[in-house]
VOPAGU-2260 file (C-alpha; in pm, 1 decimal, decimal comma):
REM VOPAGU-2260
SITE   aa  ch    i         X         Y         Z
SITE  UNK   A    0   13583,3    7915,3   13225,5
SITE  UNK   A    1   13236,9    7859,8   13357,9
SITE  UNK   A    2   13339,3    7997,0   13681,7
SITE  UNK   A    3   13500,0    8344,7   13509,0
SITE  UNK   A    4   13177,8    8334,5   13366,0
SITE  UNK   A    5   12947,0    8288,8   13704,0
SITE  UNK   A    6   13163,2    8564,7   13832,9
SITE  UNK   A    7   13062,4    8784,3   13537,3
SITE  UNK   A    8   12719,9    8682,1   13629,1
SITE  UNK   A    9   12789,4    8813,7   13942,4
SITE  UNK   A   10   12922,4    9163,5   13843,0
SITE  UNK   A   11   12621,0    9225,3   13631,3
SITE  UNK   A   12   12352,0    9138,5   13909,7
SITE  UNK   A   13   12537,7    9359,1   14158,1
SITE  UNK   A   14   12593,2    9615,9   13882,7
SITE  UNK   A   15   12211,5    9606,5   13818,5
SITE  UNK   A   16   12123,4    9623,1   14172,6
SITE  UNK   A   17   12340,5    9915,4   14249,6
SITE  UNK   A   18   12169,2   10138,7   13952,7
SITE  UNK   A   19   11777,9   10010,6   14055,4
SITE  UNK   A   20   11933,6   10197,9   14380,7
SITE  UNK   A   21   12048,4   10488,2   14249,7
SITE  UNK   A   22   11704,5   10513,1   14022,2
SITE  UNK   A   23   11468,5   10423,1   14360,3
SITE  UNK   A   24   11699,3   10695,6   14580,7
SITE  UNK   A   25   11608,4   10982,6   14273,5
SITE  UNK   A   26   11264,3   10869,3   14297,9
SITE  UNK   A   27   11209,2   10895,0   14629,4
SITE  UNK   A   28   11407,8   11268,2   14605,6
SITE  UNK   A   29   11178,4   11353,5   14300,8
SITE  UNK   A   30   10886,8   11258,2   14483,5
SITE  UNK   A   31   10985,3   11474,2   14779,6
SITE  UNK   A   32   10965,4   11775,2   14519,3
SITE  UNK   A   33   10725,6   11657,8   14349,1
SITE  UNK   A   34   10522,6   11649,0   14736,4
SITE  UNK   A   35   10614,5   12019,4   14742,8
SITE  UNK   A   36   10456,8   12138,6   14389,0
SITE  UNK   A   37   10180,8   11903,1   14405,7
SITE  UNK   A   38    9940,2   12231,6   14551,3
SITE  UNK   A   39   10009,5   12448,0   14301,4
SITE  UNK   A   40    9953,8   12170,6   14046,7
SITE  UNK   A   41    9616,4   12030,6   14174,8
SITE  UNK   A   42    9466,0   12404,2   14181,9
SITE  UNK   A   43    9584,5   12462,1   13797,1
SITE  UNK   A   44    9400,1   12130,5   13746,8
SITE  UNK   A   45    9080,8   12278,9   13955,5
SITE  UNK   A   46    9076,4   12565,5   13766,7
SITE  UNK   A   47    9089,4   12439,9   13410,7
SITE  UNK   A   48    8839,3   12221,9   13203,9
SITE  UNK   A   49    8698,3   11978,1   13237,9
SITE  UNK   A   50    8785,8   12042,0   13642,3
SITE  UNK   A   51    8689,9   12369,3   13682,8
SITE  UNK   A   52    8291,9   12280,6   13570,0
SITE  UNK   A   53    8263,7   12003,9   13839,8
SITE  UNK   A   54    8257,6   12010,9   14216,4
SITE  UNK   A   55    8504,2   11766,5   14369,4
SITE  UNK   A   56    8460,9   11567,0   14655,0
SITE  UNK   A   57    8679,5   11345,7   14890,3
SITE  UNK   A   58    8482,4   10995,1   15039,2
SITE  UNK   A   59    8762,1   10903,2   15221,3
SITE  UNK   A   60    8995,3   11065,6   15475,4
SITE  UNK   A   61    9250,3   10898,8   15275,8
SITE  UNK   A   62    9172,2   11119,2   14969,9
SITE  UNK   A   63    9392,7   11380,2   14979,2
SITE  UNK   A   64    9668,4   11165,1   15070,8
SITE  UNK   A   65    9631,4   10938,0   14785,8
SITE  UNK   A   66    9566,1   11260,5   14552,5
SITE  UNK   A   67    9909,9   11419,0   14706,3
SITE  UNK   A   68   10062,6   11084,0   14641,8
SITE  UNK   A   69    9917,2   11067,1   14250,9
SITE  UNK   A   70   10009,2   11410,3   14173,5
SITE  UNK   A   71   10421,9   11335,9   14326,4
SITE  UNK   A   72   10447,0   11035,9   14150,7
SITE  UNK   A   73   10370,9   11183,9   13847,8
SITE  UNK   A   74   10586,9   11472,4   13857,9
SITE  UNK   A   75   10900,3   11241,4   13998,4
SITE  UNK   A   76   10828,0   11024,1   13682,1
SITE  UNK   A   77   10862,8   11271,3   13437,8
SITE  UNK   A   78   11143,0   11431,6   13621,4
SITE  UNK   A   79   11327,2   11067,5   13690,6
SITE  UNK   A   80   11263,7   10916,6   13309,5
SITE  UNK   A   81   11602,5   11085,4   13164,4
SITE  UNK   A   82   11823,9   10980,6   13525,5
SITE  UNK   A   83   11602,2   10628,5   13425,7
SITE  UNK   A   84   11699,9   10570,4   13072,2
SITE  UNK   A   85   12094,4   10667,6   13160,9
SITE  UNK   A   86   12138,0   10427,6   13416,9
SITE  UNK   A   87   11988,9   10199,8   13134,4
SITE  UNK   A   88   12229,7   10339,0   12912,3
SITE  UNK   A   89   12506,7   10265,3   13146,2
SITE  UNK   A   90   12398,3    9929,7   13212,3
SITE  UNK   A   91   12399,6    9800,6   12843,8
SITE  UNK   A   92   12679,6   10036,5   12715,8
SITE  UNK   A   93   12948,9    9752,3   12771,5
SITE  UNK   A   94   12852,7    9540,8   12495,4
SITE  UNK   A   95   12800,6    9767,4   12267,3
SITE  UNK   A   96   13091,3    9942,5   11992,7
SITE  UNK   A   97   13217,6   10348,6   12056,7
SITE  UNK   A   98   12982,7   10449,6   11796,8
SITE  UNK   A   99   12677,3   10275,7   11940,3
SITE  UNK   A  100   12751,7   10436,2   12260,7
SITE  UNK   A  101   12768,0   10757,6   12154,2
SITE  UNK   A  102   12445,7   10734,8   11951,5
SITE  UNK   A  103   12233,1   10555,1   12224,4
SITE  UNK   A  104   12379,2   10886,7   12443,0
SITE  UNK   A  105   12183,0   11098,4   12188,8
SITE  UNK   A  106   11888,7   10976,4   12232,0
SITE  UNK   A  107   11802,3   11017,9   12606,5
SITE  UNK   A  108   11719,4   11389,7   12570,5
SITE  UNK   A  109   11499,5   11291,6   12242,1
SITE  UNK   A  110   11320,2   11033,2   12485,2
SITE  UNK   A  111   11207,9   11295,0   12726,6
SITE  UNK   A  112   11075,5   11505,9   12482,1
SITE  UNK   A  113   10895,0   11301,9   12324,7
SITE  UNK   A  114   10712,5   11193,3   12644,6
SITE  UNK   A  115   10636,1   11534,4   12791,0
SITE  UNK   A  116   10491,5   11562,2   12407,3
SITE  UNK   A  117   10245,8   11281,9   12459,6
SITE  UNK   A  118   10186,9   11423,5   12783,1
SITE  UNK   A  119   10065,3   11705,7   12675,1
SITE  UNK   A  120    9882,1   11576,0   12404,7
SITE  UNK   A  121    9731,5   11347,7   12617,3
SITE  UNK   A  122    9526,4   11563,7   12882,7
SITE  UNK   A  123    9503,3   11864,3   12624,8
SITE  UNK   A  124    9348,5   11583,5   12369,3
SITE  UNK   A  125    9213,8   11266,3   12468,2
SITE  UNK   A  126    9156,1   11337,4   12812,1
SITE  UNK   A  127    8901,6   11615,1   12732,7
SITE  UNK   A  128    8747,7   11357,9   12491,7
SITE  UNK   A  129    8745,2   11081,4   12733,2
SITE  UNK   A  130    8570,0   11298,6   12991,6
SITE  UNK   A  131    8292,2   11472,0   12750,4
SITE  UNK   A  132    8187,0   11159,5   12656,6
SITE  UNK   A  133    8154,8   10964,8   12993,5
SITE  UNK   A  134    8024,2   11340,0   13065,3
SITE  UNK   A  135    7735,2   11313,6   12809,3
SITE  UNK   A  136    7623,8   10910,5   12889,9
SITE  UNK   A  137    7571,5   11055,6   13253,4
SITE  UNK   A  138    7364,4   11338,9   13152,9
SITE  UNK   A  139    7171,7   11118,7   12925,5
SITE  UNK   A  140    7077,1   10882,2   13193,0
SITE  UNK   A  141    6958,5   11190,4   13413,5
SITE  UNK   A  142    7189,6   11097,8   13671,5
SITE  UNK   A  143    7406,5   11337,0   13922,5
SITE  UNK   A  144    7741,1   11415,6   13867,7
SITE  UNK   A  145    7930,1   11386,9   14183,1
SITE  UNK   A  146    8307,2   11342,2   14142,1
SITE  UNK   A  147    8549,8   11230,0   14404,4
SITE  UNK   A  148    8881,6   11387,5   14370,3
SITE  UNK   A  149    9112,9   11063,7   14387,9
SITE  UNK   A  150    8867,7   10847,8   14154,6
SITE  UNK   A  151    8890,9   11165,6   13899,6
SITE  UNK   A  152    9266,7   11123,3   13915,5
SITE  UNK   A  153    9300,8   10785,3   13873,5
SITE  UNK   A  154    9131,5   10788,1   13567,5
SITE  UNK   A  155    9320,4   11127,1   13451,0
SITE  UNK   A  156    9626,2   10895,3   13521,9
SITE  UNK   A  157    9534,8   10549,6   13355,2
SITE  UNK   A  158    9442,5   10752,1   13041,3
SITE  UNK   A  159    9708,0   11001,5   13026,8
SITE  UNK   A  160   10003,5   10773,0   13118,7
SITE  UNK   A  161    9995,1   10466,1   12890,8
SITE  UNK   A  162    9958,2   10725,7   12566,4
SITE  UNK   A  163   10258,2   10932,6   12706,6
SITE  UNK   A  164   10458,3   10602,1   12750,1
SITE  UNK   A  165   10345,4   10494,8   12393,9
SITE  UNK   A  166   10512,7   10812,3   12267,5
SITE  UNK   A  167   10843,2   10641,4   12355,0
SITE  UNK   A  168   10777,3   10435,4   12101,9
SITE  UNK   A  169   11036,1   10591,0   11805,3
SITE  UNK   A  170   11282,6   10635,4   12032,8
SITE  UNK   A  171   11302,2   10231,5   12110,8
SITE  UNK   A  172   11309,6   10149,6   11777,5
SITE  UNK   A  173   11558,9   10381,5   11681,8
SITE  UNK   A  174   11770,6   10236,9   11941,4
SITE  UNK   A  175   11739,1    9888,2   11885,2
SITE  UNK   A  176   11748,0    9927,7   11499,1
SITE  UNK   A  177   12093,9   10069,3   11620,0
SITE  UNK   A  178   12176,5    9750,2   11807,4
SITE  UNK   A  179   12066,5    9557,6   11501,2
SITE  UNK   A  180   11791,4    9445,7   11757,7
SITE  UNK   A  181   11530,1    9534,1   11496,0
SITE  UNK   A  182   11513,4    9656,4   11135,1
SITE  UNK   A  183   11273,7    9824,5   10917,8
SITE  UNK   A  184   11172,5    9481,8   10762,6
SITE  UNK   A  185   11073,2    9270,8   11053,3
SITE  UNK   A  186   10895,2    9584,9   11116,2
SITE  UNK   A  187   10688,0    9549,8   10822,1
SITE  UNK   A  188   10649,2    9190,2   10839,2
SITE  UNK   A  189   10474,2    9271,0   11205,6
SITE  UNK   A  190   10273,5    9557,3   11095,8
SITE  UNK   A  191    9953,8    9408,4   11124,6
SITE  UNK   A  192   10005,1    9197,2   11429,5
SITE  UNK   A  193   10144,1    9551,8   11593,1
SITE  UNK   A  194    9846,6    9739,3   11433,6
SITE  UNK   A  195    9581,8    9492,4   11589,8
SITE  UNK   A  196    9805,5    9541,0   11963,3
SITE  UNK   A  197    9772,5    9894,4   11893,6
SITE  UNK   A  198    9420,6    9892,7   11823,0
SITE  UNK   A  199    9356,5    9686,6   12181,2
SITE  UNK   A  200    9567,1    9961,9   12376,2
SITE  UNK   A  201    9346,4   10221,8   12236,0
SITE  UNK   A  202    9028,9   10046,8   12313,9
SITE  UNK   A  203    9177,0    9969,8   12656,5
SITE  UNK   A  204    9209,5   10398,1   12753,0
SITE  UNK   A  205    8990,8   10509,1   12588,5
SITE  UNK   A  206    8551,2   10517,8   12613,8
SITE  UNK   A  207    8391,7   10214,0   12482,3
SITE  UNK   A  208    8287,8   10394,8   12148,7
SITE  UNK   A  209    8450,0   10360,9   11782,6
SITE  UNK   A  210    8539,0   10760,9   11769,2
SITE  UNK   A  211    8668,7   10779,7   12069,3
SITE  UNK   A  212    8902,0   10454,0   11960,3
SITE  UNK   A  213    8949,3   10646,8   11652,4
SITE  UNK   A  214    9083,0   10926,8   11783,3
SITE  UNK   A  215    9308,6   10703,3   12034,3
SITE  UNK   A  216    9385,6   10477,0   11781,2
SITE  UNK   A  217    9510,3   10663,7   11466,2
SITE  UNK   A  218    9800,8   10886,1   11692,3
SITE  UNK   A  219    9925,6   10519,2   11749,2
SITE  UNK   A  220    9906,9   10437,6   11440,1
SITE  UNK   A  221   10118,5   10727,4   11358,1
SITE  UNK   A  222   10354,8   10672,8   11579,9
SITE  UNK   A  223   10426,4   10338,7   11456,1
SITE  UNK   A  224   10468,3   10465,4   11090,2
SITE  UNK   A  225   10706,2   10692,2   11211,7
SITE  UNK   A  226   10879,6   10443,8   11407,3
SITE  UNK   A  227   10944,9   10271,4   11109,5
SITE  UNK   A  228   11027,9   10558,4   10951,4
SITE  UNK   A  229   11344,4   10627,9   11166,8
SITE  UNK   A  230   11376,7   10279,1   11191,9
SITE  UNK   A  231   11488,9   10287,6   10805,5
SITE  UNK   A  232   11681,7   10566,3   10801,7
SITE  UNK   A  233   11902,9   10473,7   11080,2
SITE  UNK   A  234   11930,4   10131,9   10908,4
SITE  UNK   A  235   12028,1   10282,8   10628,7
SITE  UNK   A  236   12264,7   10483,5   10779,8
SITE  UNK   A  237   12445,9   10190,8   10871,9
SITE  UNK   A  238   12457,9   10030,2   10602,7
SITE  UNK   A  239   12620,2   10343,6   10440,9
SITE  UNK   A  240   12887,1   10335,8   10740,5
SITE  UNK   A  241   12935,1    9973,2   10648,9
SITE  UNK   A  242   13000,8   10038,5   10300,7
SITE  UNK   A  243   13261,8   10309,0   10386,0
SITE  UNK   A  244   13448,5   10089,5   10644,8
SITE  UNK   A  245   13430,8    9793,6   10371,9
SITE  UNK   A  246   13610,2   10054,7   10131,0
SITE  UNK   A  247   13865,7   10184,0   10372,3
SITE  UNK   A  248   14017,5    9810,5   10519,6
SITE  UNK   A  249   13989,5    9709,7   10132,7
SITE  UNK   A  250   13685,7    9459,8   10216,7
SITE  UNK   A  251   13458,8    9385,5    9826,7
């Protein structure tokens, strides 16, 4: 028996290591596309607020490279996430029932769009936000504003990201309220500890001042509402398939 079980063991490593594989070689192919749009991309950037009212400049002949580099990694990540979460899928799908399959299935496509909607509103949003107000301190201070192209990316990226990833946020619950992994009271019972972790991620992207949090802040908190939401309907959807399986094998 234990060695059956070592050999599962076994299986599942190499089964794990074959789909990190299969996820790196789409990355790298994404990323090779991703190269070949990043032009066209980085002038729609120059040319729209808050971009097109600064002057860029590179301090390093590394710059561009790194930009290039930003700008594909990006676009492979958004184009990789749904190729990302089905080799998940496949990877857990064996211990779980016909119906939870076919559910977890559903929401892959719902996980994409909901990211490429926190995407958006992240740079149409908060990003604008972010950079007015780090815009206005260095006006206030008299200072020069002299932007270099990879540092103004960077910080495009460590805002915009994190908030897009945070929009996965339904989606996860809804699949691990599925796999009975959570349920809509423990997410109750955590609400405040979740809040306060919420309230830390906000002040963590966003400029060191309360309406900026606010504004950061209160989407989250949203999110998480609706998380638990969804969380109780799909629970109670279950329970209602329960109920109708009880009634069918004759179980009181």
């Amino acid at each position: 028996m234990p060695i059956k079980e070592m050999m599962s063991l076994t299986q599942h490593l190499s089964e794990l290591r074959t789909r990190i594989i299969r996820v790196l070689i789409v990355l790298i192919l994404t990323m090779i596309a991703g190269f070949l749009a990043a032009r066209k991309i980085l002038l729609y950037f120059k040319q729209t607020p808050p971009a097109s009212d600064m002057a860029w400049h590179v301090f390093s002949p590394m710059d561009g490279i790194r930009l290039y580099m930003m700008i594909a990694f990006v676009i492979s990540l958004t184009l990789t996430l749904p190729f990302i979460l089905y080799q998940i899928w496949g990877f857990v799908k064996q211990g779980l029932t016909k119906e939870e399959q076919t559910a977890a299935l559903r929401y892959i496509p719902y996980s994409l769009l909901c990211f490429i909607i926190g995407l958006t509103f992240s740079y149409f949003i908060v990003f604008p936000m972010c950079m007015a107000f780090t815009v206005s301190i260095t006006e206030n201070l008299g200072l020069t504003q002299t932007y270099g192209v990879a540092p103004y990316f960077s910080f495009m990226l460590n805002i915009i990201l994190p908030l897009s990833t945070a929009f996965e946020l339904p989606i996860i619950v809804m699949f691990l309220t599925r796999l009975k992994v959570l349920n809509p009271k423990l997410l109750h019972q955590f609400r405040r500890y979740a809040y306060l972790l919420l309230v830390v991620t906000a002040s963590l992207i966003s400029p060191p001042d309360l309406i900026s949090h606010l504004m950061v802040a209160i989407p989250l908190f949203a999110l998480y509402e609706i998380s638990v939401l969804l969380s109780r309907l799909v629970n109670k959807a279950q329970m209602k398939e329960q109920s109708i399986r009880n009634v069918e094998y004759g179980v009181s």
